[in-house]
Backbone as XML, in Angstrom:
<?xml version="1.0"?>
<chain id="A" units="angstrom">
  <residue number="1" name="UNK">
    <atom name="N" x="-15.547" y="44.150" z="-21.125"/>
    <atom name="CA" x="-16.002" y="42.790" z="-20.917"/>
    <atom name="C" x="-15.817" y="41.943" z="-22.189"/>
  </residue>
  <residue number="2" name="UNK">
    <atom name="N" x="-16.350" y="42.488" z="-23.259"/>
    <atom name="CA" x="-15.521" y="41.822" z="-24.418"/>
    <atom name="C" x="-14.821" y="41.375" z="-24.464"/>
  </residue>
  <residue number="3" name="UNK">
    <atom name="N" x="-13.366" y="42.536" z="-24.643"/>
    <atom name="CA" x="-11.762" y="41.785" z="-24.631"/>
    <atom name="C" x="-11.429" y="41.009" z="-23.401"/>
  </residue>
  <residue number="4" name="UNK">
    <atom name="N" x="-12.409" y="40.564" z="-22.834"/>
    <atom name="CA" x="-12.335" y="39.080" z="-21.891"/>
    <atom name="C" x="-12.379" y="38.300" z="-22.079"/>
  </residue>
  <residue number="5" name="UNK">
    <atom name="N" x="-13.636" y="38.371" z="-23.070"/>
    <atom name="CA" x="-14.224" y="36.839" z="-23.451"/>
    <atom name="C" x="-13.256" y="36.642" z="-24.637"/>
  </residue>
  <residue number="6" name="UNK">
    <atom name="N" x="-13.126" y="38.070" z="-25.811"/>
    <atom name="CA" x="-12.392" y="37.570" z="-26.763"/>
    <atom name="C" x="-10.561" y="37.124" z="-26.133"/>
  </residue>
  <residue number="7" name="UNK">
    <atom name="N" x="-9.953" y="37.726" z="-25.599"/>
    <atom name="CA" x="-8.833" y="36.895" z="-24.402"/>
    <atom name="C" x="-9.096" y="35.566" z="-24.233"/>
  </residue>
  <residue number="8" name="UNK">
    <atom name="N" x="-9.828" y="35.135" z="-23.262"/>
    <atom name="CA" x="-10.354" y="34.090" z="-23.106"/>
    <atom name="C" x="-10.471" y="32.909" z="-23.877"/>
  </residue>
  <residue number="9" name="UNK">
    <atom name="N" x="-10.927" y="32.981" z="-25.001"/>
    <atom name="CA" x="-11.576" y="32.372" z="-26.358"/>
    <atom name="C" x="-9.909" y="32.024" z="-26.951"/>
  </residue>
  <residue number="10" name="UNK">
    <atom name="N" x="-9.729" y="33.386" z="-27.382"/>
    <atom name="CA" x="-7.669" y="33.227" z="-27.343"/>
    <atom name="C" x="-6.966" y="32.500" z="-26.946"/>
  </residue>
  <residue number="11" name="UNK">
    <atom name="N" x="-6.635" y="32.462" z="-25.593"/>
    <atom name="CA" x="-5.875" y="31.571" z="-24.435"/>
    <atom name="C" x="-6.738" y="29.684" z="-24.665"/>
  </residue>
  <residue number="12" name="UNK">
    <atom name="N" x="-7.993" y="29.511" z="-24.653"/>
    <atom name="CA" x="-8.656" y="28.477" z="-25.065"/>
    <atom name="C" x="-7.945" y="27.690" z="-26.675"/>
  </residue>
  <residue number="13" name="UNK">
    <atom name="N" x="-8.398" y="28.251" z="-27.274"/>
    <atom name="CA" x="-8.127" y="27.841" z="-28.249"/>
    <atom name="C" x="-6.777" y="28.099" z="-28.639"/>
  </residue>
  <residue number="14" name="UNK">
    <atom name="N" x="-5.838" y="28.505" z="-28.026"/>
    <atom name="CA" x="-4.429" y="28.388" z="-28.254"/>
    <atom name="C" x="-3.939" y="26.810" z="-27.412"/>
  </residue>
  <residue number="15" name="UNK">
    <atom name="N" x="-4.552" y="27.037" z="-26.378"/>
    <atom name="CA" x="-3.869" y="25.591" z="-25.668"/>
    <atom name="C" x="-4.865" y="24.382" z="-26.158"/>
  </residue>
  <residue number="16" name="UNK">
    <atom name="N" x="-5.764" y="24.189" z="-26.503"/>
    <atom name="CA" x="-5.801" y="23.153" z="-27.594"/>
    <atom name="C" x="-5.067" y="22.885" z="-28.487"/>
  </residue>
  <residue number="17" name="UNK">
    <atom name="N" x="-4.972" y="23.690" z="-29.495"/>
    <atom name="CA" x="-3.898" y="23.799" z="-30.614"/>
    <atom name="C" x="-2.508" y="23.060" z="-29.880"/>
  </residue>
  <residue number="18" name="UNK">
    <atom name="N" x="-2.291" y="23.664" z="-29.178"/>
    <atom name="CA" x="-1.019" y="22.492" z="-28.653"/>
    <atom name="C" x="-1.302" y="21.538" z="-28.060"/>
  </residue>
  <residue number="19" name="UNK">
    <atom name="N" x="-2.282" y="21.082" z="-27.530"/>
    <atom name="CA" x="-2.816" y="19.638" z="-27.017"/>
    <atom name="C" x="-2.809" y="18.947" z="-28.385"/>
  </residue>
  <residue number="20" name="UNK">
    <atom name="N" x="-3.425" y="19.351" z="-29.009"/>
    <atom name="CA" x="-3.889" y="18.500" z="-30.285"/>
    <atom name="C" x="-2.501" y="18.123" z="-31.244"/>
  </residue>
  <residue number="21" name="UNK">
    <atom name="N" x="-1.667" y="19.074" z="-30.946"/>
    <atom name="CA" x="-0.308" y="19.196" z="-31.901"/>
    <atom name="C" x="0.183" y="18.269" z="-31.520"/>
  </residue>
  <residue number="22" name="UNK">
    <atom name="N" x="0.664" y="18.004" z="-30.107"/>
    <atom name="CA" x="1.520" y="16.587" z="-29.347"/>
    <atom name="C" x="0.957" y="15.505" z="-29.280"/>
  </residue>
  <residue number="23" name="UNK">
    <atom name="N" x="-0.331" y="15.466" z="-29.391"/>
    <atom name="CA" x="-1.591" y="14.341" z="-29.604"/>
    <atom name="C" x="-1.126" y="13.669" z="-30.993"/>
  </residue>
  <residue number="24" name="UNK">
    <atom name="N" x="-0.886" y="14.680" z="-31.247"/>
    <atom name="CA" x="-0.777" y="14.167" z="-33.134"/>
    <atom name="C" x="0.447" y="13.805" z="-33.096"/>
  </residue>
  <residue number="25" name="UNK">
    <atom name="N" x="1.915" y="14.181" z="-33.066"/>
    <atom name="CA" x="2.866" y="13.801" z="-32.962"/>
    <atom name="C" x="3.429" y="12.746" z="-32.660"/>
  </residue>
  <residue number="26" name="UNK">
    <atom name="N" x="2.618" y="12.376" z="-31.418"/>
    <atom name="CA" x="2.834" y="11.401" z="-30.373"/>
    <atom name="C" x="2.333" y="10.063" z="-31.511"/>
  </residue>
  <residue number="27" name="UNK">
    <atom name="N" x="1.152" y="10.413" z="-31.870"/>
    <atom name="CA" x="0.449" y="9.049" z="-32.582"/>
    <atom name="C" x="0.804" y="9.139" z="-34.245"/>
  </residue>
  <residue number="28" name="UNK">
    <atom name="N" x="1.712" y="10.120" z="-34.658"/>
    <atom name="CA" x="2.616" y="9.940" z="-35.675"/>
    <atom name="C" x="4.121" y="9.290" z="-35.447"/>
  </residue>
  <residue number="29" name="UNK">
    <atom name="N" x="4.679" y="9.471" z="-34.237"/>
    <atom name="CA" x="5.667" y="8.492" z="-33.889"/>
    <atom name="C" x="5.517" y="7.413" z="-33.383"/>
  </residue>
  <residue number="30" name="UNK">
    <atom name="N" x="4.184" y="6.657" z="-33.124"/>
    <atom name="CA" x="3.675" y="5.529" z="-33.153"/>
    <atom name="C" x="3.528" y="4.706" z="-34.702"/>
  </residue>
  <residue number="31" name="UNK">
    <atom name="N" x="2.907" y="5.623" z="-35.384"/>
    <atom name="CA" x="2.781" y="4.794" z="-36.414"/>
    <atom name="C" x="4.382" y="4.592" z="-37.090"/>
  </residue>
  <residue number="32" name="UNK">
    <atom name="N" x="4.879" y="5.913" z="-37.011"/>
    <atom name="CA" x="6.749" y="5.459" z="-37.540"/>
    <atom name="C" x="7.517" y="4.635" z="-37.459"/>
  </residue>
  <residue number="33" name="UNK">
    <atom name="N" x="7.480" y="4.066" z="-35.849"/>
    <atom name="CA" x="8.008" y="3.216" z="-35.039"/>
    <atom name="C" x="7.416" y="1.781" z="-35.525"/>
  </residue>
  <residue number="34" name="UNK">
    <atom name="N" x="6.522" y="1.647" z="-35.523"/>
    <atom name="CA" x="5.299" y="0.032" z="-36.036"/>
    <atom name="C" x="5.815" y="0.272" z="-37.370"/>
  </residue>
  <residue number="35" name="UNK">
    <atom name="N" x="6.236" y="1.124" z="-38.930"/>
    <atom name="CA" x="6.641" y="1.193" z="-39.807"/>
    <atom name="C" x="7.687" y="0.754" z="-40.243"/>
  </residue>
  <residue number="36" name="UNK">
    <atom name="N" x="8.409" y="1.054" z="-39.169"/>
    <atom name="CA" x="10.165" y="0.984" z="-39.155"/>
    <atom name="C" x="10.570" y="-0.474" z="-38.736"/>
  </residue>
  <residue number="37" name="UNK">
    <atom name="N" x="9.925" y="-1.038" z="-37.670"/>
    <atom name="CA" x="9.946" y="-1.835" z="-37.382"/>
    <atom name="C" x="9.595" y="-3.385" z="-38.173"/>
  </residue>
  <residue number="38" name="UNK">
    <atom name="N" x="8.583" y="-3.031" z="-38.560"/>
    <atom name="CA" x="8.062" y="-4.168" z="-39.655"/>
    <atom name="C" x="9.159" y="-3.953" z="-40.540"/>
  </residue>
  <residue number="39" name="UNK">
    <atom name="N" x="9.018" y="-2.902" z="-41.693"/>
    <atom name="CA" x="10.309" y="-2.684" z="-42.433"/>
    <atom name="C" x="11.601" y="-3.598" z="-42.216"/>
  </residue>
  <residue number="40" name="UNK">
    <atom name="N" x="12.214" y="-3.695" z="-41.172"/>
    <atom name="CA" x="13.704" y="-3.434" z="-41.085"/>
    <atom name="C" x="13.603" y="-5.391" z="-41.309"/>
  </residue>
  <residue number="41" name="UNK">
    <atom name="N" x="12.922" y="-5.644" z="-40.966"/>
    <atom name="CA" x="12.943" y="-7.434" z="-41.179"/>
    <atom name="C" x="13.632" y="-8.428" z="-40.488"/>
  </residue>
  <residue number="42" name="UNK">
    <atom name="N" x="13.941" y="-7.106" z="-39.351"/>
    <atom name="CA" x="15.150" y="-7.965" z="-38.316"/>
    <atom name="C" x="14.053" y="-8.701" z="-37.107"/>
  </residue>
  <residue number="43" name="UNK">
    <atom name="N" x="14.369" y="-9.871" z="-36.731"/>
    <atom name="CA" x="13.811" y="-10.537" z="-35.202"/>
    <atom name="C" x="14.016" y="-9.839" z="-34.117"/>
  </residue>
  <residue number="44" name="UNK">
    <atom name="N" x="12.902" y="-10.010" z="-33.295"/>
    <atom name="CA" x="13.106" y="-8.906" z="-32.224"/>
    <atom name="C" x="13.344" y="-7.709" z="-32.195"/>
  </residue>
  <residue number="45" name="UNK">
    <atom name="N" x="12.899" y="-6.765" z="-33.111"/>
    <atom name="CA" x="13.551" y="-5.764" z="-33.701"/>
    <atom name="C" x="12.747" y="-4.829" z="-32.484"/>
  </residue>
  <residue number="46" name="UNK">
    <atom name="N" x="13.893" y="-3.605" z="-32.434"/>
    <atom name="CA" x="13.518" y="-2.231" z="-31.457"/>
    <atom name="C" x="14.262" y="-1.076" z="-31.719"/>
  </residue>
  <residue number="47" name="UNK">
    <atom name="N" x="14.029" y="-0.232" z="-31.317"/>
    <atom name="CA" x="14.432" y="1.151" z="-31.548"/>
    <atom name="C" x="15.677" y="1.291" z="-30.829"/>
  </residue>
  <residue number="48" name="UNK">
    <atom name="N" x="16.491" y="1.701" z="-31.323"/>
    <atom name="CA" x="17.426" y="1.359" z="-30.795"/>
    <atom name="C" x="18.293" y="3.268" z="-30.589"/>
  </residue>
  <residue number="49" name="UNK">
    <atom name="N" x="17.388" y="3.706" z="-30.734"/>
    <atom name="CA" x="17.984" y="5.417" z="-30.036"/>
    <atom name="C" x="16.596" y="6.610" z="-30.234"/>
  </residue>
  <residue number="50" name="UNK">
    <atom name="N" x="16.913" y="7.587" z="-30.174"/>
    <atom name="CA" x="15.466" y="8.428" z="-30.753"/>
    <atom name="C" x="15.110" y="8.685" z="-31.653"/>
  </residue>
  <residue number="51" name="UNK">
    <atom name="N" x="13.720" y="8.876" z="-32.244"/>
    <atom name="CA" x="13.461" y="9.759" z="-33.295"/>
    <atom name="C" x="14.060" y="10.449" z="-33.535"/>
  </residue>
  <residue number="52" name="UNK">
    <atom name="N" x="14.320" y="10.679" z="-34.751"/>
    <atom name="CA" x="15.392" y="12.136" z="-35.264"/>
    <atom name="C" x="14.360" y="12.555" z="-36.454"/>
  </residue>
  <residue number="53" name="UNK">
    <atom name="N" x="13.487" y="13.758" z="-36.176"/>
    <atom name="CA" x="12.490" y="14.656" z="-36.740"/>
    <atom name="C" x="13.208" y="15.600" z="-38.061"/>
  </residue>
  <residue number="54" name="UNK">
    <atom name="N" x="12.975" y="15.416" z="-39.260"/>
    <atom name="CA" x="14.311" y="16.698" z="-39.890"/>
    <atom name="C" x="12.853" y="17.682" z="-40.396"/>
  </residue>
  <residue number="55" name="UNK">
    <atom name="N" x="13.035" y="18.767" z="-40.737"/>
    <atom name="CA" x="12.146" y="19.981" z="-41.176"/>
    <atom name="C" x="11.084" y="19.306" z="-42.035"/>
  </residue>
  <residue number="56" name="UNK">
    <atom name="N" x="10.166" y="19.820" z="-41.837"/>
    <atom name="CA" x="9.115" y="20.157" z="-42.855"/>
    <atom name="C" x="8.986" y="19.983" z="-44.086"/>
  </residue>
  <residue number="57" name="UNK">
    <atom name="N" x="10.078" y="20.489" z="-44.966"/>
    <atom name="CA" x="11.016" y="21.153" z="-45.681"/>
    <atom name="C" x="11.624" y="19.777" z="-46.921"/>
  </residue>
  <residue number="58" name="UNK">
    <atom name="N" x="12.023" y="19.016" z="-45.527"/>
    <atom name="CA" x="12.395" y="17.531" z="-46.338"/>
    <atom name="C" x="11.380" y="16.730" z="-45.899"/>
  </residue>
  <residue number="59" name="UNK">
    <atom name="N" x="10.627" y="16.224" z="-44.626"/>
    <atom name="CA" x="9.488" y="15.555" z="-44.433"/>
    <atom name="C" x="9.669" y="13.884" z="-44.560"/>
  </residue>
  <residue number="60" name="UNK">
    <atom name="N" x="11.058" y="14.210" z="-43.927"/>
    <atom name="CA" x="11.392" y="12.702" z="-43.197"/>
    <atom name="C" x="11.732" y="12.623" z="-41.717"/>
  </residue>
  <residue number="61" name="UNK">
    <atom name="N" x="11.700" y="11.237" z="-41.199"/>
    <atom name="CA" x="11.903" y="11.102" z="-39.923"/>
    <atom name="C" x="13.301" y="9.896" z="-40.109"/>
  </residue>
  <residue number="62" name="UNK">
    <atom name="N" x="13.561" y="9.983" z="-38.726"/>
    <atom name="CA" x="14.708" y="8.533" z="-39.143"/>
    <atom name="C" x="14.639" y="7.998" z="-37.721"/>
  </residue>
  <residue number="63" name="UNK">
    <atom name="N" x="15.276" y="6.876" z="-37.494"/>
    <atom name="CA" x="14.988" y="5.491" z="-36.627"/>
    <atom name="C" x="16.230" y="4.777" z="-36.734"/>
  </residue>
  <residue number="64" name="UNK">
    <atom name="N" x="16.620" y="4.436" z="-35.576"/>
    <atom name="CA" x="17.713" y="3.277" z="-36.235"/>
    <atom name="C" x="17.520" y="1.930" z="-35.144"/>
  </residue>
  <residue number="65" name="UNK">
    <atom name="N" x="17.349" y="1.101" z="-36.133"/>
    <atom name="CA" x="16.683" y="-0.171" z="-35.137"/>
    <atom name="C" x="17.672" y="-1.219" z="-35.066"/>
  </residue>
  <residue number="66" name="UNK">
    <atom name="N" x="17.438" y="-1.990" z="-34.111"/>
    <atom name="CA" x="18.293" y="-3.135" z="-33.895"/>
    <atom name="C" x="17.660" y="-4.357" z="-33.443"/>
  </residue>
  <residue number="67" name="UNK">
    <atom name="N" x="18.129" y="-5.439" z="-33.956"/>
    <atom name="CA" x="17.305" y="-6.556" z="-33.745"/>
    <atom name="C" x="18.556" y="-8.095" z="-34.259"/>
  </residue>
  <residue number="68" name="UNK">
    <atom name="N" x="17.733" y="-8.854" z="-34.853"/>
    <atom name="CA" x="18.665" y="-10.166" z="-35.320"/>
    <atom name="C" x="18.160" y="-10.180" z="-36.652"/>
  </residue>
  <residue number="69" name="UNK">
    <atom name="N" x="19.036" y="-10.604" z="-37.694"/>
    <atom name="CA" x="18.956" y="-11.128" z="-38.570"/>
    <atom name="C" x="18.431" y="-12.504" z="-38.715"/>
  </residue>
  <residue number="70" name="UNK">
    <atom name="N" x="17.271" y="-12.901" z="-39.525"/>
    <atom name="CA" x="16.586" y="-14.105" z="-39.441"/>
    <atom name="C" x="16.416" y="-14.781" z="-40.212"/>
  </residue>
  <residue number="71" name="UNK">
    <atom name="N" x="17.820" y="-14.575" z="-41.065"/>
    <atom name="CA" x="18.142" y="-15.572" z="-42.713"/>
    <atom name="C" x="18.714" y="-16.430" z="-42.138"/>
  </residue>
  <residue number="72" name="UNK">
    <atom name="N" x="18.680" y="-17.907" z="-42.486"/>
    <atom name="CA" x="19.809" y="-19.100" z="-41.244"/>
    <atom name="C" x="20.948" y="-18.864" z="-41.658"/>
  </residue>
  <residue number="73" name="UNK">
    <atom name="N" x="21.860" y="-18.489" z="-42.908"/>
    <atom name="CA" x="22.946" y="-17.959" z="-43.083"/>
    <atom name="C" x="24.063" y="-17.066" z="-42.243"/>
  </residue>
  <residue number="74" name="UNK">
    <atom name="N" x="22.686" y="-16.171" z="-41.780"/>
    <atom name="CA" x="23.145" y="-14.972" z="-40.618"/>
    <atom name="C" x="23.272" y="-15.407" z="-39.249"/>
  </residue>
  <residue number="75" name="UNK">
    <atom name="N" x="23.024" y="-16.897" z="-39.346"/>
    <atom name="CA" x="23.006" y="-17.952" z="-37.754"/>
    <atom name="C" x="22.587" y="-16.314" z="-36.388"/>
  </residue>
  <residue number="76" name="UNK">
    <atom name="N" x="21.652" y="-15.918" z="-36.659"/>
    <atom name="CA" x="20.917" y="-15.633" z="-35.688"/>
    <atom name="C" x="22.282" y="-13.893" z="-35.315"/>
  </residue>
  <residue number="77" name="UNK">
    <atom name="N" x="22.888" y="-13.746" z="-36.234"/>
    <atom name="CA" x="23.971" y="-12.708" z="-35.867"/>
    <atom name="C" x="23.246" y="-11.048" z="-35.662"/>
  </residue>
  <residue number="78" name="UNK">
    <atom name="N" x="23.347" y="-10.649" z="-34.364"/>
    <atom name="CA" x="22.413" y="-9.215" z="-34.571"/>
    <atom name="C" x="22.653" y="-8.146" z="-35.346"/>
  </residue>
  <residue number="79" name="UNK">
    <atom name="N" x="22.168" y="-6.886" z="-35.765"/>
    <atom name="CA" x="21.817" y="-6.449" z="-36.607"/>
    <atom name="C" x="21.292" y="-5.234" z="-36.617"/>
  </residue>
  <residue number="80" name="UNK">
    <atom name="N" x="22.107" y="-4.029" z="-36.997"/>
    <atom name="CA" x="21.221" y="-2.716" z="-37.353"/>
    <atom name="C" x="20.728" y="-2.069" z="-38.847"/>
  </residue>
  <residue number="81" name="UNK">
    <atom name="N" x="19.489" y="-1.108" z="-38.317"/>
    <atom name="CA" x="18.952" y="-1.019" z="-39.856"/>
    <atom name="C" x="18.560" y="0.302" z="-39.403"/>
  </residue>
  <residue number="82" name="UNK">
    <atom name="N" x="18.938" y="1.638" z="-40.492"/>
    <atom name="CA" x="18.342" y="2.977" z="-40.333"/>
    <atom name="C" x="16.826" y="3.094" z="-41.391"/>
  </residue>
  <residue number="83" name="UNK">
    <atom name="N" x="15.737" y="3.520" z="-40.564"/>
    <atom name="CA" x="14.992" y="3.453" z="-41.040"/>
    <atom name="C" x="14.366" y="5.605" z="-41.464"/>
  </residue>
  <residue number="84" name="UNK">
    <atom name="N" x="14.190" y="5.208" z="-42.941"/>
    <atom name="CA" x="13.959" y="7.116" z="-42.643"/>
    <atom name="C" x="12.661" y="6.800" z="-43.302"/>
  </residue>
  <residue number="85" name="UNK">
    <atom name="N" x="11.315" y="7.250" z="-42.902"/>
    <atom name="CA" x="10.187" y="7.645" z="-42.871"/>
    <atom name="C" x="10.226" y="8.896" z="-42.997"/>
  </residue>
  <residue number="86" name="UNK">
    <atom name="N" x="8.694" y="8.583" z="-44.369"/>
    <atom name="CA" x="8.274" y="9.914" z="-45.389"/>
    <atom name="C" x="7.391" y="9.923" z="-44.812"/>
  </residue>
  <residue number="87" name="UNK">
    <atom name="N" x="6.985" y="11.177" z="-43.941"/>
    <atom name="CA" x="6.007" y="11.396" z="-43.072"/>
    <atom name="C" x="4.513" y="11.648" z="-43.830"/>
  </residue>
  <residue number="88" name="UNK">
    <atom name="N" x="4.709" y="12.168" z="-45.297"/>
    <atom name="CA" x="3.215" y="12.533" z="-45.998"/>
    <atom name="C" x="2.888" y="11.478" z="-46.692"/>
  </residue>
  <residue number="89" name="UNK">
    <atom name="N" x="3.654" y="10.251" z="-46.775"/>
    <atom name="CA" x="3.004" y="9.092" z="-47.814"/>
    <atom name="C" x="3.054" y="7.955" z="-46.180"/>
  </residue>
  <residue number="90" name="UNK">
    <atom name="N" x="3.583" y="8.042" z="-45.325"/>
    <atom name="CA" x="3.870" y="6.866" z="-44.218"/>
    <atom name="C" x="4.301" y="5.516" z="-44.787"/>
  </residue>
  <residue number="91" name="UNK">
    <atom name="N" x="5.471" y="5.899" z="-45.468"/>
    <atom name="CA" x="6.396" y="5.147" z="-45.990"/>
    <atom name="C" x="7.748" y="4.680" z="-45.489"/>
  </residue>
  <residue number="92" name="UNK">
    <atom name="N" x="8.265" y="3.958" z="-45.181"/>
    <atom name="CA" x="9.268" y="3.300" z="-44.418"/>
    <atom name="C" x="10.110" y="2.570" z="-45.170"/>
  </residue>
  <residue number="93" name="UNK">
    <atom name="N" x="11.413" y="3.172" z="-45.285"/>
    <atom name="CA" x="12.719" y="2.554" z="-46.064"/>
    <atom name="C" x="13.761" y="2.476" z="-45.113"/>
  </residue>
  <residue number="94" name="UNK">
    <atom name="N" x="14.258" y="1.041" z="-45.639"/>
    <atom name="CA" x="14.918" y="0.403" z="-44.329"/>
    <atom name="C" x="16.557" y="0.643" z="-45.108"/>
  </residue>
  <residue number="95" name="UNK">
    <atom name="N" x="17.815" y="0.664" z="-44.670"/>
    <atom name="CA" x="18.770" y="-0.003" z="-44.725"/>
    <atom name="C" x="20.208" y="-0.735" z="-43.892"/>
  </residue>
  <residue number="96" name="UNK">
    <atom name="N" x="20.431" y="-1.144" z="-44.110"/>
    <atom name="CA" x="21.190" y="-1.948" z="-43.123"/>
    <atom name="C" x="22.464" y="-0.798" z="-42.495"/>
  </residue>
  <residue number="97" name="UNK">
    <atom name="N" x="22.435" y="-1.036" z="-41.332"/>
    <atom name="CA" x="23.528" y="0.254" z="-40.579"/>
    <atom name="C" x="24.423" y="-0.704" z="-39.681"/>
  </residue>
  <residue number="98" name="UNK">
    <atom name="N" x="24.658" y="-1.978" z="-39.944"/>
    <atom name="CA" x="25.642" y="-2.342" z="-38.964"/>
    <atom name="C" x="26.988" y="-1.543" z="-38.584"/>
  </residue>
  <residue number="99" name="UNK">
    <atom name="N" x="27.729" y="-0.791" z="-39.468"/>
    <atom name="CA" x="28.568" y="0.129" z="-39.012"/>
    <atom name="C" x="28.109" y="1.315" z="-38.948"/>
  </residue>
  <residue number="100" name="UNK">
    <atom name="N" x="26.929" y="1.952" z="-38.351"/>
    <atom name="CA" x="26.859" y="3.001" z="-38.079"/>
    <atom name="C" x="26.871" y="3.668" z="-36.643"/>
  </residue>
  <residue number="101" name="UNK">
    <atom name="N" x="27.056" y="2.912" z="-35.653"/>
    <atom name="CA" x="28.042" y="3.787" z="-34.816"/>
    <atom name="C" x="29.358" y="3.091" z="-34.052"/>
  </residue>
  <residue number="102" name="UNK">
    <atom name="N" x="30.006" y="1.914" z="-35.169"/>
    <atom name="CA" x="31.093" y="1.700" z="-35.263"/>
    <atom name="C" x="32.282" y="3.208" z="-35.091"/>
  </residue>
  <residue number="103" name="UNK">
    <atom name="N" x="33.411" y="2.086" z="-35.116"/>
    <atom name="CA" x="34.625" y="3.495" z="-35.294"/>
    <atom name="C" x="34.502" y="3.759" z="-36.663"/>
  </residue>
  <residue number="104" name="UNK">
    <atom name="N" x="34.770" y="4.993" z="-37.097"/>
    <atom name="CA" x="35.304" y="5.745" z="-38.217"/>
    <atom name="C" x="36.381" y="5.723" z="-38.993"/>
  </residue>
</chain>
């Protein structure tokens, strides 16, 4: 009857642990996204493909957003910006990617 409850207790507290993991994730790629976004300084700005998560290891994320440029110079010309977020400081560095998925 023991190794029931201790089972039990196991299986419990394992599937929290992953509730809580995607809970967290989820509202860490919220804040990335609102980061990236402000960052990039473009009008109308949006995400413009997926999160791209890299290891632990390096402890960045990346974003690549698209929006308009909103200098009057740039007469309103649209606009991409890769954004890579430092996931342990929630820091957001923008740079401009208009040829990044141009031809090669």
């Amino acid at each position: 009857m023991l190794r029931i409850i201790i089972l039990f207790a196991a299986v419990i507290t394992a599937f929290n642990a992953a509730a809580s993991s995607e809970a967290a994730w989820a509202k860490g790629d919220k804040a990335l996204q609102a980061a990236c976004l402000k960052a990039s300084g473009l009008k109308a700005a949006k995400a413009a493909g997926a999160i791209i998560h890299y290891d632990d290891a390096v402890g960045y994320s990346a974003l690549l957003i698209s929006g308009r440029y909103p200098q009057p110079f740039m007469k309103n010309k649209p606009g991409k910006a890769l954004c890579l977020y430092q996931r342990a400081t929630q820091k957001a560095v923008v740079q401009e990617a208009d040829g990044f998925l141009g031809k090669p």
